[in-house]
N, C-alpha and C positions, 0 to 999 in steps of 0.2 A: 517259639518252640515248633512253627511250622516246619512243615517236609513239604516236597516240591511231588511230581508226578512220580517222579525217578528215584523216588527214594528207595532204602535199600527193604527189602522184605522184613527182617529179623528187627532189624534196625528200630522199623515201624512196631512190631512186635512187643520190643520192649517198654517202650509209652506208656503204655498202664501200669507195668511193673514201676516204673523210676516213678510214675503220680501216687501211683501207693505205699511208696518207699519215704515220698514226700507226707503224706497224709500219718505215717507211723511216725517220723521224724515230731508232730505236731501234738500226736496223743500218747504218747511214752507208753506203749504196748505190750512191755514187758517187764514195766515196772513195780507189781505188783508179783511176779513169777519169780526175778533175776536181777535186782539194780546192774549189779555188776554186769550183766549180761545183756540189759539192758543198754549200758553205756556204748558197752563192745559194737554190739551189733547194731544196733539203731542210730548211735550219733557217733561209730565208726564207720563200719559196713555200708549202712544204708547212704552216706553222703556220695557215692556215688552219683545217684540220680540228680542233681542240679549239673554237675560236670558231664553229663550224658546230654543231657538236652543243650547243654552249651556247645559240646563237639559236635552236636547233629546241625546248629547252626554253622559253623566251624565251615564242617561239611561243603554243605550245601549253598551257603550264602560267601561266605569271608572267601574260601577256596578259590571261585571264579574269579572274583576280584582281586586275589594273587598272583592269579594265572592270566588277568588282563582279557579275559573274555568278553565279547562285545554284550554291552547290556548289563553286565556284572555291577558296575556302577548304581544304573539308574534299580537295580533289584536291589541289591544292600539298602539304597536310598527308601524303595517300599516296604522293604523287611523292618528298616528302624522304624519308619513312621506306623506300621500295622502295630509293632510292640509299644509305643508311648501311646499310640489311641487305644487298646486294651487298658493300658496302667490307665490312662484318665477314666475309661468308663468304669472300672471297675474302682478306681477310686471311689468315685462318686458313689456306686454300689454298697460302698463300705460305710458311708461315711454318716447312717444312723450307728452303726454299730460303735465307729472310733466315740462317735458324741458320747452315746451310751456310758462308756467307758473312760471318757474323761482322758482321751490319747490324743488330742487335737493340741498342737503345739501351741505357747504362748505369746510367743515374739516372732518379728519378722525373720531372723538369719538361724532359730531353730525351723520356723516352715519350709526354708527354703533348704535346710540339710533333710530335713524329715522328706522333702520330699522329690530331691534332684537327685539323692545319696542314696538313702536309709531305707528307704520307702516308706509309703503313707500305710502301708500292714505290713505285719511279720513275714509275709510271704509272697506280697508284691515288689520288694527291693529286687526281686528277678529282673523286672522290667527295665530300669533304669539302668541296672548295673549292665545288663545286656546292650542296651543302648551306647552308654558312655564305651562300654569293653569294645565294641565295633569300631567306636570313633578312636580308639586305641590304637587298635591296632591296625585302623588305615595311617595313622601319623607313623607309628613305628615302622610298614610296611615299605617305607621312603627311604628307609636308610638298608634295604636290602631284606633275605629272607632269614639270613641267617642272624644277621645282628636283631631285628626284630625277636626273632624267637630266644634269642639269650637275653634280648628286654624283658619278654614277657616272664622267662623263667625267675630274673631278680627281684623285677616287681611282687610276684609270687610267693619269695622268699621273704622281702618286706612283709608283705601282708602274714606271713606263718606268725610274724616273731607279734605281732599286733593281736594273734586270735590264739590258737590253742598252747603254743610256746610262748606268751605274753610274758608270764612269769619266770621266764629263764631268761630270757631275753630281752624283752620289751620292758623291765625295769633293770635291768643290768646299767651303769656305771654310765660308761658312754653313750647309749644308743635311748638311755630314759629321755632326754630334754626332744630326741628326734619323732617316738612315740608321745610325747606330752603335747607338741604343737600338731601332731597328725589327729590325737584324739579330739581336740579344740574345736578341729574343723567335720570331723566324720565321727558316727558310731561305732563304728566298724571297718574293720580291713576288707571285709568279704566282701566286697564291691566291684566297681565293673572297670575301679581303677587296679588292684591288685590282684585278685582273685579270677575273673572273667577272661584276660587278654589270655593267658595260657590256655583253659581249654579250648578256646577259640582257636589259637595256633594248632594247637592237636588236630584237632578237626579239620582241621586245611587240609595238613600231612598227614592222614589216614587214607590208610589205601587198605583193600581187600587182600588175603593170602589167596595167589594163585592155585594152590593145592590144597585150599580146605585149613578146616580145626585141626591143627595136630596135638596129641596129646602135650609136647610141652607146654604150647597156647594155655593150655588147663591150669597146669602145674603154675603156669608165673602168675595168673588171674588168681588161684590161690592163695597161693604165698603174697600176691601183696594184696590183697583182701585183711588176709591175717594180718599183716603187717599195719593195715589201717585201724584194725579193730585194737591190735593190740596199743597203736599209739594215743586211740581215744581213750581205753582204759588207764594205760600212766603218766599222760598229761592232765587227765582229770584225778586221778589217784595224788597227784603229786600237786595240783592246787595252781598248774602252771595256766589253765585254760581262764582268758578274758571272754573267749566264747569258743566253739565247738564245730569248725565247718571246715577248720585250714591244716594239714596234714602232709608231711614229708612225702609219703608214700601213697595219697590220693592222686596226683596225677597217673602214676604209674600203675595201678588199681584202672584207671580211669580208660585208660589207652589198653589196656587188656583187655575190658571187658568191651571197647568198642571196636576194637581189631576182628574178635571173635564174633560179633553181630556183624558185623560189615562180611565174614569170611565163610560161615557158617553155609550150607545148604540147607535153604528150610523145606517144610513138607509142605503138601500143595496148599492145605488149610491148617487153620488151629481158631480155636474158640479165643483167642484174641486178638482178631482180624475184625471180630464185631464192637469190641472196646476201645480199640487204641483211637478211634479221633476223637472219641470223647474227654482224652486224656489232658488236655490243657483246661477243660471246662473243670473237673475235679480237682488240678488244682487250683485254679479261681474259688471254686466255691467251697471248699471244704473247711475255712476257720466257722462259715456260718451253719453247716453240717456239724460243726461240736459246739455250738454255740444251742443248734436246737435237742442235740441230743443228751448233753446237760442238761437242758429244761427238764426233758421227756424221764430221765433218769430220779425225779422225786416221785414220777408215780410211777417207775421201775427203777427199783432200788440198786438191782443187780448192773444197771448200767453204767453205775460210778467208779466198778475195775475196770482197770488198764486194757484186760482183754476184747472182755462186750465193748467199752466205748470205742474201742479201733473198730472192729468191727463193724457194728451200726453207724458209726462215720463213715467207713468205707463203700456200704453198701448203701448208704442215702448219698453219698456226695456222687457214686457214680450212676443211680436213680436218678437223681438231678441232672447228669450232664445228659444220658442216655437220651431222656424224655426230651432237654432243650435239641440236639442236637435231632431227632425226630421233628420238632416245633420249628425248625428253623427254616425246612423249606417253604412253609404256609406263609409262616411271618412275614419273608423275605418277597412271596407272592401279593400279600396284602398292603406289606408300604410301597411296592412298585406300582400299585393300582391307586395308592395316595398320593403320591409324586406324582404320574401321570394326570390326572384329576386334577392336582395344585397347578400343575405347569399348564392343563387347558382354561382354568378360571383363571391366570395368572397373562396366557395369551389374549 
């Protein structure tokens, strides 16, 4: 989910919004106000935010390496390795709670989908599927820019009929036996083979509006907002969803709302210039932010609606990232005085 020096102002801006967009995505926020409205908005609307952090790598990382910039290589190469050592550490992080929980797979070729695929949590599959989507889309990158991005777009269209058109689709006549050997081997379509290479493409091919937001900018980022919310509502109304993240109209939502951050003039400051690098730490840590806000909720009873617990997630998971990210320059000062120390006992 990094940004580089050069990143874009708004861009950066947005970070905390898409982590909290994530963290709602995890505590059903409005379930207790609005199912229906709930669905629309939250596991419509809100799935934006994974497709945003994916075109900000897009961006920033895959771009260069389209464009053949010297170094673009050996960066992608730091980019993936910095993303599979977060998944291992935070693996590991997790891995009282999966025991807890009794989520630790039982065989060897469930481990190895649980955890090269699926992810080893609900919301480290980021990781990986970022990973493998990179190594995607430099294969497809070989056969030109334009057939690439018509891969990415089919690939895409696979993975729909496997997630929220399952049901229309993915057991229809012909295309069952091709979904029945795809689910054998994955959980999920939403990975980094179907789902990741397209916002990655996006993100390449995103450029700034030389003239600013204009109001139709507005109107198409509307309309397919709606359009997303509305197809989470009658894919799940209609019993078609295998799961809830893949969306005709999610890229094009997707590419609106990141044309407009990329185009936007922002103001000199805004009160979340102090939040956005904490925003990859929140979402790390926030299933164990409802894991204690749960606890905390039998001697506060009122924390078991949908509202308070988003809430108290929200404002502990980004307590935790705030305080870590404060902690980290000490830390970082204190194992370089251990290193140092080890390597003179070591001389």
């Amino acid at each position: 989910m990094g940004l580089d020096a050069r990143r874009d102002v708004c861009v950066d801006r947005f970070r905390p919004v898409a982590a909290s967009m994530v963290v709602a995505i995890h505590t059903d926020p409005l379930a207790d106000v609005s199912p229906m409205l709930n669905e629309a908005l939250v596991y419509g609307i809100f799935r934006v935010a994974v497709p945003f952090f994916l075109m900000v790598a897009g961006r920033y990382v895959l771009a260069p390496f389209l464009a053949h910039l010297p170094g673009s290589r050996d960066r992608m190469r730091r980019y993936a390795l910095r993303a599979a050592m977060t998944y291992l550490l935070a693996t590991a992080a997790y891995l009282p709670l999966m025991a807890y929980a009794g989520n630790l797979p039982a065989s060897a070729p469930a481990f190895l989908r649980w955890f090269l695929v699926d992810g080893t949590v609900y919301h480290l599959w980021y990781f990986p599927a970022l990973v493998l989507g990179l190594a995607t889309c430099r294969v497809l990158s070989r056969f030109g820019a334009r057939s690439a991005f018509a891969a990415a777009v089919a690939l895409y269209l696979v993975g729909i009929g496997g997630d929220s058109y399952f049901g229309a689709v993915g057991t229809a006549g012909p295309l069952e036996p091709m979904y029945g050997v795809l689910f054998s081997c994955v959980g999920y379509t939403r990975n980094g083979l179907f789902y990741v290479p397209l916002f990655l493409m996006l993100g390449a091919v995103s450029r700034p509006a030389e003239e600013g937001v204009r109001a139709r900018d507005g109107v198409l980022l509307v309309v397919s907002l709606l359009a997303v919310a509305t197809e989470a509502f009658l894919t799940s109304a209609l019993g078609w969803q295998r799961h809830d993240s893949m969306y005709l109209s999610l890229p094009f939502a997707s590419w609106f709302l990141f044309r407009i951050l990329l185009s936007v003039r922002p103001r000199a400051r805004c009160p979340l210039d102090a939040v956005a690098p904490a925003s990859e730490t929140v979402y790390l840590v926030h299933p164990y932010a409802i894991v204690a806000v749960r606890g905390a909720a039998r001697l506060v009873p009122v924390l078991v609606s949908s509202v308070p617990l988003f809430s108290a997630v929200l404002a502990l998971s980004f307590a935790v990232a705030m305080g870590a990210s404060r902690a980290a320059p000490t830390v970082g000062f204190a194992a370089t005085k251990v290193l140092e120390a080890a390597r003179s006992i070591i001389h």
